[in-house]
C-alpha positions in Angstrom: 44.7 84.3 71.1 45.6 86.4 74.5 42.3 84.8 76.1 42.5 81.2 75.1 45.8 81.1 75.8 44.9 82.2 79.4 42.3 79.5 79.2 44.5 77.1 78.3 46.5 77.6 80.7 44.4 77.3 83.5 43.1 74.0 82.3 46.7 72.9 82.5 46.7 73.7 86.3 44.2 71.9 87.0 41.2 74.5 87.1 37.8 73.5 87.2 35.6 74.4 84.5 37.3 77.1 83.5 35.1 80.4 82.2 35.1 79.8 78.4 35.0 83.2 76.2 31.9 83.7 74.1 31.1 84.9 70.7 29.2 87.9 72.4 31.6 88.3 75.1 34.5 88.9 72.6 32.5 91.3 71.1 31.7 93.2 74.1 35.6 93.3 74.7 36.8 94.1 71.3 33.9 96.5 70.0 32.8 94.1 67.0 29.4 92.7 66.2 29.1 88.3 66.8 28.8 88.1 63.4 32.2 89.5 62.8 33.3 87.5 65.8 32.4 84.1 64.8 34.2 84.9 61.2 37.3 85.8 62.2 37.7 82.7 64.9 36.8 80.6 61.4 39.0 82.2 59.7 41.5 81.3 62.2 40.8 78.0 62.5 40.1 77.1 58.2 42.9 79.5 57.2 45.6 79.4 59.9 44.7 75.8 61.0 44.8 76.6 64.8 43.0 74.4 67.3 39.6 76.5 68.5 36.9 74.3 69.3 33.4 75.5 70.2 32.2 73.7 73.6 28.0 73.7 73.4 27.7 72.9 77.2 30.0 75.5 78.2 28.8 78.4 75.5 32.1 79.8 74.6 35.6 78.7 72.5 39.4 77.1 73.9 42.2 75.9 72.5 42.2 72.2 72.4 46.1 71.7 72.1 48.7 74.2 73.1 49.0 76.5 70.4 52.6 78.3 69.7 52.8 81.9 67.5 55.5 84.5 67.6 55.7 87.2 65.0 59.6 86.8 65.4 60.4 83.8 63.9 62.5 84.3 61.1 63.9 81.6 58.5 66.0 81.4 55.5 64.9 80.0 51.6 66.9 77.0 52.0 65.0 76.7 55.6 61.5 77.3 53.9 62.2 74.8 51.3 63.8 71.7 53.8 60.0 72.5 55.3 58.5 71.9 52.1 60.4 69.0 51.2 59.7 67.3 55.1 55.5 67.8 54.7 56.0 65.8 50.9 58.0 62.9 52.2 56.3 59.6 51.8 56.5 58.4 55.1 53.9 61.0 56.1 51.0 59.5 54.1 48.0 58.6 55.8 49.1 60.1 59.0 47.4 63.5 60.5 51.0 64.9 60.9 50.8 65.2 57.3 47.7 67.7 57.1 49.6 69.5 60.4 52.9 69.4 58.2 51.0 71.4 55.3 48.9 73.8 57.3 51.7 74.8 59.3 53.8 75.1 55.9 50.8 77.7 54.4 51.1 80.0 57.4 55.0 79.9 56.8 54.5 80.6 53.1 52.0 83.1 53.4 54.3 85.4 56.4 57.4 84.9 54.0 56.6 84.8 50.2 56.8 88.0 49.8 60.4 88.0 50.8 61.7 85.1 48.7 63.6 85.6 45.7 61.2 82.7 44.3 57.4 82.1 43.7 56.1 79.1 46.8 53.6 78.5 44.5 56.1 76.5 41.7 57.5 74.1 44.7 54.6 71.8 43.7 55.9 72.0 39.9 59.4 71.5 41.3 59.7 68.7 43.0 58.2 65.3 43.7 58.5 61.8 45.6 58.0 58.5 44.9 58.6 55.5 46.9 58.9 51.5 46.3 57.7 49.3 48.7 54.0 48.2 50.3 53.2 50.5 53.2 51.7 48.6 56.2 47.9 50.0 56.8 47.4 51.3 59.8 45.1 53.4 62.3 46.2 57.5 62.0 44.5 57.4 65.6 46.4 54.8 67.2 49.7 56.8 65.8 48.7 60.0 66.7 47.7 58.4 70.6 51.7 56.8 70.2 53.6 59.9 70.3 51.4 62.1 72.2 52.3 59.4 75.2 55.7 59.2 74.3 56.3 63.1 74.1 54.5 63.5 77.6 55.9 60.1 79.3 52.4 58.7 79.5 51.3 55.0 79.8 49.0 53.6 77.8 46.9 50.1 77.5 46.6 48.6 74.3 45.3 45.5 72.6 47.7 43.7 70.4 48.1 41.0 68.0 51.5 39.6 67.3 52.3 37.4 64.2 55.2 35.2 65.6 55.5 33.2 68.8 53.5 32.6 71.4 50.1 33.2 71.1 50.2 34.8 67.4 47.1 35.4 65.9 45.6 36.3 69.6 44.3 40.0 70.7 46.2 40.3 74.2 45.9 43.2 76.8 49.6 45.2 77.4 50.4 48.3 79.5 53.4 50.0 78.3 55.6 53.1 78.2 56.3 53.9 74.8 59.5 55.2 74.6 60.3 55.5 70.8 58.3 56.2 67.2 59.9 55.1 64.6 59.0 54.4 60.5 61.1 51.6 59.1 60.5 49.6 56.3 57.9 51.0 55.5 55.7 51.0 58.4 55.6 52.8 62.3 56.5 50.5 65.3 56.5 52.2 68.7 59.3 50.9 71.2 57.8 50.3 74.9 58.4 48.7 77.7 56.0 46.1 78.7 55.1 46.9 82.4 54.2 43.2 83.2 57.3 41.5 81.5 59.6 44.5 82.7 61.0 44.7 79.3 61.6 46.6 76.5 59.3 45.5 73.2 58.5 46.5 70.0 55.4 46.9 68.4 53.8 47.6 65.1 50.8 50.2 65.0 49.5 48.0 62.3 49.2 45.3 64.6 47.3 47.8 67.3 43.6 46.7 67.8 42.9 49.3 70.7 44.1 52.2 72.3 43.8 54.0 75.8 45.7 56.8 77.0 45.8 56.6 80.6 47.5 60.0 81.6 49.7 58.1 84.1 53.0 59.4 84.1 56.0 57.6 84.0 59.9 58.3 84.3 61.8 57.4 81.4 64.6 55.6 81.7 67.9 58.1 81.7 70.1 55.2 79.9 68.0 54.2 77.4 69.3 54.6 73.6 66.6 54.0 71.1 68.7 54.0 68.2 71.3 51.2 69.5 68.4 49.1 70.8 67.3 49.2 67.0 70.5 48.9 65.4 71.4 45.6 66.7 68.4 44.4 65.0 67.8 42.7 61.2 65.3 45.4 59.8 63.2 45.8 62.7 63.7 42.3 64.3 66.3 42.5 67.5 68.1 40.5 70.0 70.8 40.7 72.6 73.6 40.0 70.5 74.5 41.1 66.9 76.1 38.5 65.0 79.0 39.3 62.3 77.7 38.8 58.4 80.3 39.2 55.5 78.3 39.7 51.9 80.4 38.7 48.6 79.0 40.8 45.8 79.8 40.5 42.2 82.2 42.9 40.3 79.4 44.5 38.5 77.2 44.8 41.6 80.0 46.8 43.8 79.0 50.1 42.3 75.4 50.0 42.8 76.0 49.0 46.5 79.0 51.7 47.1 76.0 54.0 45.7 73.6 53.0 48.4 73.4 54.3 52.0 74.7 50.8 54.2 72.9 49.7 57.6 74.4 51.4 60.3 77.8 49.0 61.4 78.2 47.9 58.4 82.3 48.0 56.8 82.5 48.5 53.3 85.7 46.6 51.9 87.6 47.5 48.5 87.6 45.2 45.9 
């Protein structure tokens, strides 16, 4: 881990083909046979899910994300089980983050159980999820490309076909800054703003035909509030101004809807 971290590191500056470490070479360093070699960096890579690729050309390993490990981390049951409970939800289906969620919840597992006052193995007898609702199809690719640029404030150029307006129905070119990821009615939109227009859009990854990450970096804006720019929205839908609704329900209705959670902004009335 010591040695492609180094690597890592260097590739991050900027360093030219960076040395890669070899199967023999980390025997030479460590006193073990290849063979011995080559199965531990499996096992580290099957078992503890970490990113190790082999590069032919180059003849040796590196990390191909940054890779985070510190034999301190310490967490509680109730911790351990929110963890559990986040890598079963729903809205992970389909999505890479959902293998990551599970591999990352093993290793947790496997450093704790034996410290738990209850067996890991019976969450999956415990608990359970179910959802209504169609979830949109979409590309775990074009996702995954989504919030890498918006974690790193990168632009990318993507092909898109909108339903409504405008030339619906009609792959267009846009540059944007994605700015926001968000799952909501069961599907992921990604808020941007559109470079040419100089405004802030949403779009649906569904709707994503094509992806390319540019690596160009751009500043986000230090006033911008995701969450109010969706809120003044119907479901997903915005605009500028939020008009007032008032909703009648029947008598026997008023239960049910005091037992579900209301948009945000809305006033619940007594009878």
């Amino acid at each position: 881990d010591e040695v492609l971290q180094r690597g890592r590191r260097q590739e991050r500056a900027g360093v030219a083909e960076v040395k890669l470490p070899s199967a023999r070479w980390f025997g030479q360093e460590l006193g073990l046979d290849e063979k011995t070699v080559r199965g531990t960096i499996r096992k580290m890579q099957d078992q503890y899910g970490m990113a190790i690729a082999y590069v032919p050309p180059r003849h040796g390993y590196r990390y191909t994300e940054d890779v985070v490990f510190s034999p301190l981390l310490q967490l509680s049951e109730s911790e351990l089980v929110a963890l559990y409970l986040t890598q079963q939800a729903g809205v992970f289906h389909g999505t890479t983050f959902r293998a990551r969620l599970q591999s990352a919840f093993r290793k947790l597992a496997g450093l704790f159980s034996r410290k738990l006052s209850f067996n890991t193995k019976l969450l999956d007898e415990c608990f359970s999820f179910g959802a209504c609702g169609h979830y949109a199809v979409f590309h775990p690719a074009h996702l995954e490309a989504c919030c890498r640029a918006t974690l790193r404030s990168e632009e990318l150029v993507i092909t898109y076909t909108k339903q409504y307006g405008a030339g619906a129905g009609v792959p267009e070119m846009r540059r944007v800054q994605p700015l926001h990821v968000t799952y909501r009615d069961f599907a992921w939109y990604v808020l941007c703003t559109d470079v040419e227009k100089q405004a802030v859009r949403l779009f649906m990854v569904t709707r994503i035909n094509s992806i390319a990450e540019m690596g160009t970096k751009f500043v986000r804006p230090a006033d911008f509030d995701a969450a109010a720019y969706l809120d003044q929205g119907f479901k997903v839908f915005a605009g500028m101004e939020a008009p007032q609704v008032v909703l009648e329900f029947a008598p026997e209705a008023g239960r049910r809807v005091r037992e579900r959670v209301m948009r945000a902004g809305a006033e619940m009335l007594e009878d």
